[in-house]
C-alpha positions in Angstrom: 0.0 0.0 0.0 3.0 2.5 0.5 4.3 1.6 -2.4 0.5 2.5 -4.4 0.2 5.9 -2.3 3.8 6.8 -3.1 2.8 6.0 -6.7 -0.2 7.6 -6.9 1.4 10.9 -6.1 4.2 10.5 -8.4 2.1 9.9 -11.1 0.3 12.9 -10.8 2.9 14.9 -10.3 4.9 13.1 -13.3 2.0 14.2 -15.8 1.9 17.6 -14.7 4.7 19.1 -16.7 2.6 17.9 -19.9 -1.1 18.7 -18.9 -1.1 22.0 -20.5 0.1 20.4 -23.9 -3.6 18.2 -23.5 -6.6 19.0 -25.6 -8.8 21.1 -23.5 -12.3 20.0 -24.3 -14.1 22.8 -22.8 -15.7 21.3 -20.0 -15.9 23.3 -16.9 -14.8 20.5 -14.9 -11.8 19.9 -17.4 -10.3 23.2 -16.4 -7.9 21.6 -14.7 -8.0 17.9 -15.7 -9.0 17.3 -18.9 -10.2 13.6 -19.7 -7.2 12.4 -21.3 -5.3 13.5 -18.5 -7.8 11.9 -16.2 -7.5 8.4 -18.3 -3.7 8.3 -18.1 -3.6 9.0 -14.0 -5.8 6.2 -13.6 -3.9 4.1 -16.3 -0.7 4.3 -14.3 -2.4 3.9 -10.4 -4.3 0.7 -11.8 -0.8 -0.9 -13.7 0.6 -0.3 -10.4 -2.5 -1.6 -7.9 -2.5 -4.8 -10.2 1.4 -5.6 -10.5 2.0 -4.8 -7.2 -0.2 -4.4 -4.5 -0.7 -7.7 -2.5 -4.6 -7.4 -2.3 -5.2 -7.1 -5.7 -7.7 -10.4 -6.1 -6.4 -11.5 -10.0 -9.5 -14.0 -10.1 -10.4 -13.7 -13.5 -14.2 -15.4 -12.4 -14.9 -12.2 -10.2 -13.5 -10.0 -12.2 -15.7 -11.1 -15.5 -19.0 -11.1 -13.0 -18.3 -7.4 -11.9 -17.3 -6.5 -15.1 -20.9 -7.9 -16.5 -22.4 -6.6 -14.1 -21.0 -2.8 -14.1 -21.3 -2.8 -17.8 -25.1 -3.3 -17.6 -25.0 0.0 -15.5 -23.1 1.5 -17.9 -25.4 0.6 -21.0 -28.1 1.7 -19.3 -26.8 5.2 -17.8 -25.9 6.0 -21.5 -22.6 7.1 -20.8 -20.5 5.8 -23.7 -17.5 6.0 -21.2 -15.0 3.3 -20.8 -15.0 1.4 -17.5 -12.7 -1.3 -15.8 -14.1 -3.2 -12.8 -11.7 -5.1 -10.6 -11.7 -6.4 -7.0 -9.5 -6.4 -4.1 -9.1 -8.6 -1.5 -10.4 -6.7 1.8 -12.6 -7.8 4.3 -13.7 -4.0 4.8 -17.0 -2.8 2.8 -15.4 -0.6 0.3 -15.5 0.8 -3.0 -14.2 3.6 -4.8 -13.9 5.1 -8.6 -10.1 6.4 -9.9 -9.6 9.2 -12.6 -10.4 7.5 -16.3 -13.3 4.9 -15.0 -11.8 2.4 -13.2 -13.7 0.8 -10.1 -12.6 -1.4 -7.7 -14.6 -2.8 -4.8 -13.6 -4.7 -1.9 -14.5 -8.9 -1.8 -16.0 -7.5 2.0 -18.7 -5.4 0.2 -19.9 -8.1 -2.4 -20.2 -10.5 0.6 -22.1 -8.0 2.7 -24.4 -7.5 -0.2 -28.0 -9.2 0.5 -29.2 -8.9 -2.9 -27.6 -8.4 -6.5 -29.0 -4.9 -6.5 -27.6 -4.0 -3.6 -24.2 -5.0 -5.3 -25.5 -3.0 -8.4 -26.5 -0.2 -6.5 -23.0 0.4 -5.5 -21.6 0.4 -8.6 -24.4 2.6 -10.4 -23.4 4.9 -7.4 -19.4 4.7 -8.5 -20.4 4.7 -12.1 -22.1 8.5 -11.5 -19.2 9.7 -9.7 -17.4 8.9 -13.1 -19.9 10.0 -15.5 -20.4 13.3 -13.7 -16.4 13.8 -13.4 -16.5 14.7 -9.6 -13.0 14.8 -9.2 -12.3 16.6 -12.0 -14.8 19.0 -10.6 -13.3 18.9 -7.3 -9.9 20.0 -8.7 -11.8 22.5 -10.5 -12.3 23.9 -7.5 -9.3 24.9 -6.4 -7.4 28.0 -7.6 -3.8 26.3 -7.4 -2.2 23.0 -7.3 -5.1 21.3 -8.7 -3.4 18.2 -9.8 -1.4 17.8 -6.2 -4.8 18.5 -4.7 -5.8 15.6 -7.2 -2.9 13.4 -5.8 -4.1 13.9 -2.0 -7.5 12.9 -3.0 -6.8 9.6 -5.1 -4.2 8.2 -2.5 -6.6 9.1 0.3 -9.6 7.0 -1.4 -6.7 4.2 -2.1 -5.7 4.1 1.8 -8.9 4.5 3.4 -9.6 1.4 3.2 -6.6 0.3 4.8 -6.2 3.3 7.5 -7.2 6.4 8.3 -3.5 7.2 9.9 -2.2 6.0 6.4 -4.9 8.5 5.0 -4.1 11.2 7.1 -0.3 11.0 5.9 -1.2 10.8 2.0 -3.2 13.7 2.7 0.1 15.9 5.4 2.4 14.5 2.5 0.7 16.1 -0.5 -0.6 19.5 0.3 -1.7 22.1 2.7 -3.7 22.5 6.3 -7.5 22.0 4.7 -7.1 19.7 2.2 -8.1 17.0 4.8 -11.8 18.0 4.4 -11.9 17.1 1.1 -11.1 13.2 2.0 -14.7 12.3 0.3 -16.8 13.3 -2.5 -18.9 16.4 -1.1 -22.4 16.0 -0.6 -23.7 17.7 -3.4 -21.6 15.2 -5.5 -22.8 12.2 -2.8 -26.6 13.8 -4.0 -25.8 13.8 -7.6 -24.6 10.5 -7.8 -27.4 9.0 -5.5 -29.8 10.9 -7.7 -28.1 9.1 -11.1 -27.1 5.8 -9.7 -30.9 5.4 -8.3 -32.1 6.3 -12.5 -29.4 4.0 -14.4 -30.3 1.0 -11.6 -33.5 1.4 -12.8 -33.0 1.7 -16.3 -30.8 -1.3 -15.8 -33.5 -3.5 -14.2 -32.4 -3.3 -10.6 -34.7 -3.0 -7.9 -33.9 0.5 -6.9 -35.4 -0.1 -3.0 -32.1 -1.8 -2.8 -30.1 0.9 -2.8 -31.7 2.9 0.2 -32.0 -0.4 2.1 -28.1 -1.2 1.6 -26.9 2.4 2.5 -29.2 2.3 5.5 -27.7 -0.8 6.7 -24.4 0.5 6.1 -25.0 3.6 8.5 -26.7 1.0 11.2 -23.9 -0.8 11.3 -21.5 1.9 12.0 -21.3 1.0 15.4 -19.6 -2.2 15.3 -16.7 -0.7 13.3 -13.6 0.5 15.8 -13.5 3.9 13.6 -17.1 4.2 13.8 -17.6 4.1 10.0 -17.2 1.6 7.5 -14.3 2.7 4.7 -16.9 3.5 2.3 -18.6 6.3 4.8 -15.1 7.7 5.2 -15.1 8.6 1.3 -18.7 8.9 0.9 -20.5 10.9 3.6 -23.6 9.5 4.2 -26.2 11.7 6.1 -30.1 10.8 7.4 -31.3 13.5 5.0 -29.6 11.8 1.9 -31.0 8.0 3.2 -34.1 9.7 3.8 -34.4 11.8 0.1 -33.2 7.9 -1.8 -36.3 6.8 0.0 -38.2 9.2 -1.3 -37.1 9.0 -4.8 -37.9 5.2 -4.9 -41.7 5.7 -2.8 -43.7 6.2 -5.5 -41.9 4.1 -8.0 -43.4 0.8 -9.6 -42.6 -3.0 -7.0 -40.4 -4.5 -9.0 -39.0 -8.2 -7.5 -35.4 -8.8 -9.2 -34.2 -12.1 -8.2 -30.3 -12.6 -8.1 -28.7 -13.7 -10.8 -27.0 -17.5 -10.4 -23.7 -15.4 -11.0 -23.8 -13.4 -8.3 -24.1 -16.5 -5.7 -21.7 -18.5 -6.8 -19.3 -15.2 -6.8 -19.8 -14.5 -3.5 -19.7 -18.7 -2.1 -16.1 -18.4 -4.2 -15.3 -15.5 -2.3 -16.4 -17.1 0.8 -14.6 -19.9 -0.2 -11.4 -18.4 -1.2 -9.6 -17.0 1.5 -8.3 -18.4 5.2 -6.8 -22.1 6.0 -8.0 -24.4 3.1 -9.0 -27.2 6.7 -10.8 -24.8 8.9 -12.7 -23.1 5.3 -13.6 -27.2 4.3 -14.8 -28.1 8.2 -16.6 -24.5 7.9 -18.4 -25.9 4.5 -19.1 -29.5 5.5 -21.3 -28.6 8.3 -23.2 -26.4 6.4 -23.6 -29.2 3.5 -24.4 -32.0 5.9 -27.3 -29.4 7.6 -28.8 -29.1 4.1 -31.3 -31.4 3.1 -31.7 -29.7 -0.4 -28.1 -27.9 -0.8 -28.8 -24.5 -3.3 -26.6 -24.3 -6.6 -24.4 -21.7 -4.2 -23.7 -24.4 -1.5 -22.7 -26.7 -3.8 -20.3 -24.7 -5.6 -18.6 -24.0 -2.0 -18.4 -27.2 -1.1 -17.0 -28.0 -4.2 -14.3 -25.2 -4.2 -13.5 -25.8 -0.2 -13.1 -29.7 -1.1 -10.7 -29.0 -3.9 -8.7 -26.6 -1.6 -8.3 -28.9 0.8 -7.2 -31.7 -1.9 -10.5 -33.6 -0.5 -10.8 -34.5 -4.7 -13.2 -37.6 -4.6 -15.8 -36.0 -2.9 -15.1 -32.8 -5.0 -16.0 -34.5 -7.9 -19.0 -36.7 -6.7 -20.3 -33.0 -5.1 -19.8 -31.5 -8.7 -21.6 -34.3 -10.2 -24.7 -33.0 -8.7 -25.1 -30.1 -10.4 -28.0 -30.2 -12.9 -26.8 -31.5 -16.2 -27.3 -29.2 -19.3 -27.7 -26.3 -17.0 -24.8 -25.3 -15.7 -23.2 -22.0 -15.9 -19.8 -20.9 -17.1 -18.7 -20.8 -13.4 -19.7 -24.0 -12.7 -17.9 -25.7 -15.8 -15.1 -23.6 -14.8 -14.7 -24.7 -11.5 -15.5 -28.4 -12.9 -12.4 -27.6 -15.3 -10.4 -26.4 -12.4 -11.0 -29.8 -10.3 -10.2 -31.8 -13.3 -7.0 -29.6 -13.8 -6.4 -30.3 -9.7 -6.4 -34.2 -10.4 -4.4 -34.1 -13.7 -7.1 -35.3 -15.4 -6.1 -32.4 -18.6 -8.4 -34.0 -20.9 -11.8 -34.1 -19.2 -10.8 -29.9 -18.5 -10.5 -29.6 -22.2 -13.9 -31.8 -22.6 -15.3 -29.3 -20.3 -14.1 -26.4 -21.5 -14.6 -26.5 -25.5 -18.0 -26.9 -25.4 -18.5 -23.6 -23.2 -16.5 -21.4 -24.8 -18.5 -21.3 -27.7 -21.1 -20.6 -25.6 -20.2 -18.1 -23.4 -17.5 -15.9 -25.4 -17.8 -13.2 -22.7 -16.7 -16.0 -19.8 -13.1 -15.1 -21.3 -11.7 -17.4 -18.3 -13.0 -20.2 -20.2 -10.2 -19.7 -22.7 -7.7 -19.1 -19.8 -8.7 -22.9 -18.5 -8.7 -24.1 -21.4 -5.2 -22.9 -22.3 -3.8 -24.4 -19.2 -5.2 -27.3 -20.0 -3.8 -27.5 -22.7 -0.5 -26.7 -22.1 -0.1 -29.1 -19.0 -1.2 -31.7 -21.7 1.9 -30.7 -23.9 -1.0 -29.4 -26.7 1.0 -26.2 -27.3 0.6 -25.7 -30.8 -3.2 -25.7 -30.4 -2.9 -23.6 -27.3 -0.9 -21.4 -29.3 -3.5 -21.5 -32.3 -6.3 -20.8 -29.7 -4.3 -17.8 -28.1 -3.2 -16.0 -31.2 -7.1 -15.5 -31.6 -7.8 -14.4 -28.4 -4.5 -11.6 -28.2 -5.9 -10.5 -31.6 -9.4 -9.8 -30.5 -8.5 -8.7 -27.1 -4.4 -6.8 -27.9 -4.3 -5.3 -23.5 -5.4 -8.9 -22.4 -2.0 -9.3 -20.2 -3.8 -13.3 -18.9 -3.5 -14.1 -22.4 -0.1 -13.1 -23.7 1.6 -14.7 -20.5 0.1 -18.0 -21.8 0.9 -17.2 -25.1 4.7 -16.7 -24.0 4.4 -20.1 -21.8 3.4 -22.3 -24.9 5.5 -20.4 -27.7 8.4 -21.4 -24.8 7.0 -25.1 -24.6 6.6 -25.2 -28.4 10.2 -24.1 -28.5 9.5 -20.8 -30.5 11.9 -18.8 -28.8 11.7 -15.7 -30.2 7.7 -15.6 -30.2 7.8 -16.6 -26.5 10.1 -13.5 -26.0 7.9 -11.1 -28.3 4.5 -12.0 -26.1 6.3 -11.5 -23.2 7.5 -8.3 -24.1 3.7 -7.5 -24.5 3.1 -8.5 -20.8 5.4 -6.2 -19.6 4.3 -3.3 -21.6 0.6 -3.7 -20.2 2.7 -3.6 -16.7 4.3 -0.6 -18.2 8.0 -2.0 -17.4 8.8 -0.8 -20.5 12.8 -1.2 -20.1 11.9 -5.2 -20.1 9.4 -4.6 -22.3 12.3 -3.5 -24.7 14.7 -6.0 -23.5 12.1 -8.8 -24.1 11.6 -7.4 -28.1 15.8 -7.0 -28.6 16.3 -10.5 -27.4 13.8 -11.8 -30.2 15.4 -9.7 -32.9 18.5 -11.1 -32.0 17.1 -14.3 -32.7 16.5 -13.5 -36.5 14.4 -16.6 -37.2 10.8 -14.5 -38.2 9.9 -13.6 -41.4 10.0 -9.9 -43.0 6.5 -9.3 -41.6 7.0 -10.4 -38.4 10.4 -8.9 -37.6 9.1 -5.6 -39.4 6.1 -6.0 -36.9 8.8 -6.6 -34.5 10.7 -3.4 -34.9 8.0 -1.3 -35.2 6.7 -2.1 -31.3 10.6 -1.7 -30.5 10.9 1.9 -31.4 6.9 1.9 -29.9 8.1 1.1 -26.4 11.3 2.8 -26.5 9.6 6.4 -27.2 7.2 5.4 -24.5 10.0 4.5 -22.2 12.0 8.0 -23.1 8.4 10.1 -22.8 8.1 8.7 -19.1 11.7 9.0 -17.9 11.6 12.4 -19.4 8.3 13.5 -17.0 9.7 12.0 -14.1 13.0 13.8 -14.6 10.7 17.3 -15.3 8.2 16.8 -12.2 
């Protein structure tokens, strides 16, 4: 975390020198920070919150379920922005939006959650404070250091959910007596987003009760925090008279009964699942399996996923077994895959897997299973076949070129292994490996004119990207 609110400050204060050569759009709230500028800031805190901050929760299951989910929001709020969902590992009820639409939300929240819409509600919530730029706005508001004013507030928001001493520091360490009243969004912007959140959860098909019940519950429950307030109320002031005005709002609206999606269960029974001593979590899970006379789809998949932890494989398997045939989900295959893969059993994952790709193209850790599959079966020119496609269609998909480098490397393709892991660096933005991993393949001189023209091209690519950063951190 030091390392992230170290970084978020540097990276602000690293794009300074070249905000004024930005297009200025002329938004009031881009006086400051125009959106470009905004996308780049977050572009750089999320490279470094995914490469190197220990709670980042690289799950690719969770991360496709909030990804559907906040991209429902985002169709239906009309935005046409570009958002990134991801989730950390954090047993606090948190979440927060960074400059450039990228959310994260803590694994506490989406197992605090009662009810998919009180997940969604959330999110709509973040999705408004991006739509409606607030902190561009808030560094609007200030007459001088805007972007170090912008650095206090996004390292705050990133260590608020770790500490509020931590917070308090970000904030000494990057400007003036004051700035520690801005911590959170203000309440007009709290309003705002409430006020927007509330119309895209509807839009969305939500039940938009949901959201008043879940930030009622969050200021009831308060009290059994040692700060008294959950992380989210540190960033998001939540008064009566905003709980009181979402209730309101939602009165006269139509009843509308949304049941939770499969998805969401089974995301929050891996969750559950996923963390402490793989023993005590299976103990934890049989009890509750051997109380159930007619176990739900979501205690299933936790028995399942606790079994498999604790290497408990036969009855794994004869618990998966029991899920309905012909309609399971892509998180059920996948963790059927992922218990195959756990008793070397590489061709019933495959048998699992190609089926549901087809099916669900937007499950995209399908493919990431089956790869691994296939690569711990020794198929790596088909895995190699299968990956090309998927780097194609999806060029910043970092899960995919670090497969793609493993199976060019088992396939013996030296200099392909090197070039797609010279695209995993860049995504990390290491681009002095980056460059290293590209030079080492030219050396190799075994591609063909296209490829090693392709080659050179993304050499002098990273290198200018590697001098422009070097030359803002030497400027700030």
């Amino acid at each position: 975390m030091k390392r992230i609110l170290a970084f978020g400050l540097s990276a602000v204060l690293s794009v300074q020198s070249v905000a004024a050569g930005l297009p200025d759009l002329g938004e009031s709230s881009a006086a400051d920070l125009s959106p470009a500028l905004e996308r780049r800031i977050g572009e750089q805190v999320i490279r470094e919150i995914r490469w190197r901050e220990p709670s980042y929760l690289d799950d690719p299951q969770v991360e496709a379920y909030l990804t559907g989910l906040g991209n429902r929001l985002v169709t239906a709020s009309k935005s046409g922005g570009s958002f990134q969902f991801f989730a950390l590992r954090d047993p606090t009820l948190n979440a927060f939006a960074m400059p450039g639409g990228y959310i994260g939300v803590h694994s506490g929240l989406i197992l605090s959650a009662r009810s998919e819409s009180e997940l969604a509600s959330v999110l709509a919530h973040e999705i408004a404070h991006v739509e409606q730029r607030h902190i561009a706005r808030l560094v609007g508001k200030q007459s001088q250091s805007s972007l170090i004013m912008l650095a206090s507030l996004l390292v705050a928001v990133l260590a608020a959910r770790s500490s509020d001493q931590v917070a308090q520091a970000a904030v000494a360490g990057g400007t003036a007596a004051g700035i520690q009243n801005q911590l959170g969004y203000t309440r007009e912007f709290e309003r705002e987003a409430d006020r927007i959140g509330l119309q895209t959860l509807d839009v969305a098909g939500f039940d938009t009760r949901d959201m008043a019940n879940f930030f009622e519950r969050l200021q009831r429950e308060t009290r059994l925090y040692e700060n008294n307030a959950p992380a989210y109320l540190r960033t998001h002031p939540l008064t009566t008279e905003r709980i009181a005005d979402m209730s309101n709002r939602v009165e006269g609206a139509r009843y509308r009964q949304v049941a939770s999606s499969d998805d969401f269960t089974l995301v929050q029974a891996r969750l559950a699942t996923l963390d402490g001593a793989a023993p005590d979590v299976f103990r934890r899970e049989t009890r509750a399996w051997e109380k159930a006379s007619a176990p739900t789809v979501a205690q299933r998949y936790a028995y399942v996923h606790a079994a498999m932890r604790a290497n408990e494989l036969a009855l794994a398997e004869a618990a998966w077994r029991g899920f309905p045939a012909g309609e399971q989900s892509a998180m059920i295959i996948a963790l059927g895959a992922e218990l195959a893969m756990a008793q070397r059993n590489y061709a019933a994952a495959v048998a699992r897997l190609k089926p549901a790709v087809g099916r669900s193209p937007q499950a995209r850790y399908l493919n990431y299973l089956l790869a691994d599959a296939r690569i711990a079966a020794g198929e790596a020119a088909t895995a190699i076949s299968e990956l090309r496609e998927l780097t194609t269609t999806y060029p910043d998909d970092f899960r995919s070129w670090s497969r793609l480098a493993k199976a060019y490397q088992m396939a013996g393709k030296v200099a392909e292994s090197h070039r797609a892991q010279a695209e995993v660096y860049a995504l990390q933005g290491a681009w002095s490996s980056a460059i290293g991993q590209l030079e080492i393949a030219l050396r190799e001189g075994k591609a063909d004119f296209y490829t090693q023209s392709a080659m050179d091209a993304r050499l002098r690519e990273f290198r200018a990207r590697y001098d422009d950063e070097r030359a803002w951190r030497e400027r700030r």
